[in-house]
C-alpha positions as CSV (number, residue, x, y, z in Angstrom):
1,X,13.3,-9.5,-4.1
2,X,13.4,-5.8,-3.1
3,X,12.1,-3.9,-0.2
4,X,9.2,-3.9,-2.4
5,X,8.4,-7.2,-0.7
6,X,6.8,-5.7,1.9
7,X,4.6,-3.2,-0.5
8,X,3.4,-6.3,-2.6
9,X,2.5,-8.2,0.8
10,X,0.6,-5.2,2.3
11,X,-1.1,-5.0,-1.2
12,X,-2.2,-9.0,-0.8
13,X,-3.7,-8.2,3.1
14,X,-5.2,-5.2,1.6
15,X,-7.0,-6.9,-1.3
16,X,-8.5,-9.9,1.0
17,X,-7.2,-8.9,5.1
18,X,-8.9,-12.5,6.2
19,X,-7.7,-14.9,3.0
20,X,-5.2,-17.9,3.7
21,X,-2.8,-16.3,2.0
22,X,-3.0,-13.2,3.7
23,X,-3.0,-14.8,7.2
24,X,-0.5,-17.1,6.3
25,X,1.7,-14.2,5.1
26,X,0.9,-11.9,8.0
27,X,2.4,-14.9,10.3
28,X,5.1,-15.1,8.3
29,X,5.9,-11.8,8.9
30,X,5.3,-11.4,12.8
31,X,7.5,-14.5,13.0
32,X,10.4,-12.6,11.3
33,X,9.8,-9.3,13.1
34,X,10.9,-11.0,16.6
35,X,14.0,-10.4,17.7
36,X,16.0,-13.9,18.1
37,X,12.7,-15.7,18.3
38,X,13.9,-18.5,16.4
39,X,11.8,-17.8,13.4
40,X,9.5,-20.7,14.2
41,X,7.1,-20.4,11.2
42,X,6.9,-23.7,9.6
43,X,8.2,-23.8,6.3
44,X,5.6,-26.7,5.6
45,X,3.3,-24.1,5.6
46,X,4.9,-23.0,2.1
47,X,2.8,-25.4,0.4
48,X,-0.5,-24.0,1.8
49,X,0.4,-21.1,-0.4
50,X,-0.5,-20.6,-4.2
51,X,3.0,-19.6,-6.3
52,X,2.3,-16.1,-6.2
53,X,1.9,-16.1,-2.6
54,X,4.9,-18.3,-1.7
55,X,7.0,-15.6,-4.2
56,X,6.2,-12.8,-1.9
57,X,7.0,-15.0,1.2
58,X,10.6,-15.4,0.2
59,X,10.7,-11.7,-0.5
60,X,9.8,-11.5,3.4
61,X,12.1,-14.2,4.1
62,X,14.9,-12.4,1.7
63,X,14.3,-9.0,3.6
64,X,15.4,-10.7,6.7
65,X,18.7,-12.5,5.5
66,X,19.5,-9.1,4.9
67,X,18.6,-7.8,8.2
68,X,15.7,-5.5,6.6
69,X,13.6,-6.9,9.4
70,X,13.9,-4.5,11.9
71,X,13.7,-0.8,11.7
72,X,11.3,1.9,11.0
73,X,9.8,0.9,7.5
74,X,9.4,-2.4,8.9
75,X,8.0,-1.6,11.9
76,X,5.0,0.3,10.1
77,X,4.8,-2.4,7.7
78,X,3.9,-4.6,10.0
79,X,1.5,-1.7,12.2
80,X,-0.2,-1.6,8.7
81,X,-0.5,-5.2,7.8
82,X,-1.6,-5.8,11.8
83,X,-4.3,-3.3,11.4
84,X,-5.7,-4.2,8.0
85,X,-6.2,-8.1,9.4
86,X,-7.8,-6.9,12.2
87,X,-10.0,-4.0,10.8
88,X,-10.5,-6.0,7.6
């Protein structure tokens, strides 16, 4: 998957900011934006997600085998999802 990845997940959080999949997808996603954390996100938490859903997480997870996890499109990726869960 593209850098679109993070577009389509932003578009998921936007259409429902407090659904499963969009919580399970912002964690996702603060789990790969630290640094050497480990990436602790359970991947048993894959099947918690609907097909659709689990396609976008390994765009996410895609992004950062590439190292697209860090930066300045990232970084306001993540502002944006941040602020749609909690304003949503």
């Amino acid at each position: 998957m593209s850098d679109t990845a993070l577009e389509e997940v932003i578009g998921k959080i936007e259409a429902a900011p407090h659904s499963g999949a969009s919580l399970l997808l912002f964690a996702l996603t603060k789990t790969l934006d630290m640094p050497k954390g480990g990436h602790m996100y359970m991947l048993k938490k894959l099947q918690e997600m609907d097909a659709e859903t689990r396609q976008l997480a390994y765009g996410l997870m895609e992004l950062m085998a590439q190292g697209k996890n860090q930066g300045e499109a990232w970084q306001q990726a993540v502002s944006l999802m941040e602020s749609l869960i909690r304003g949503g």
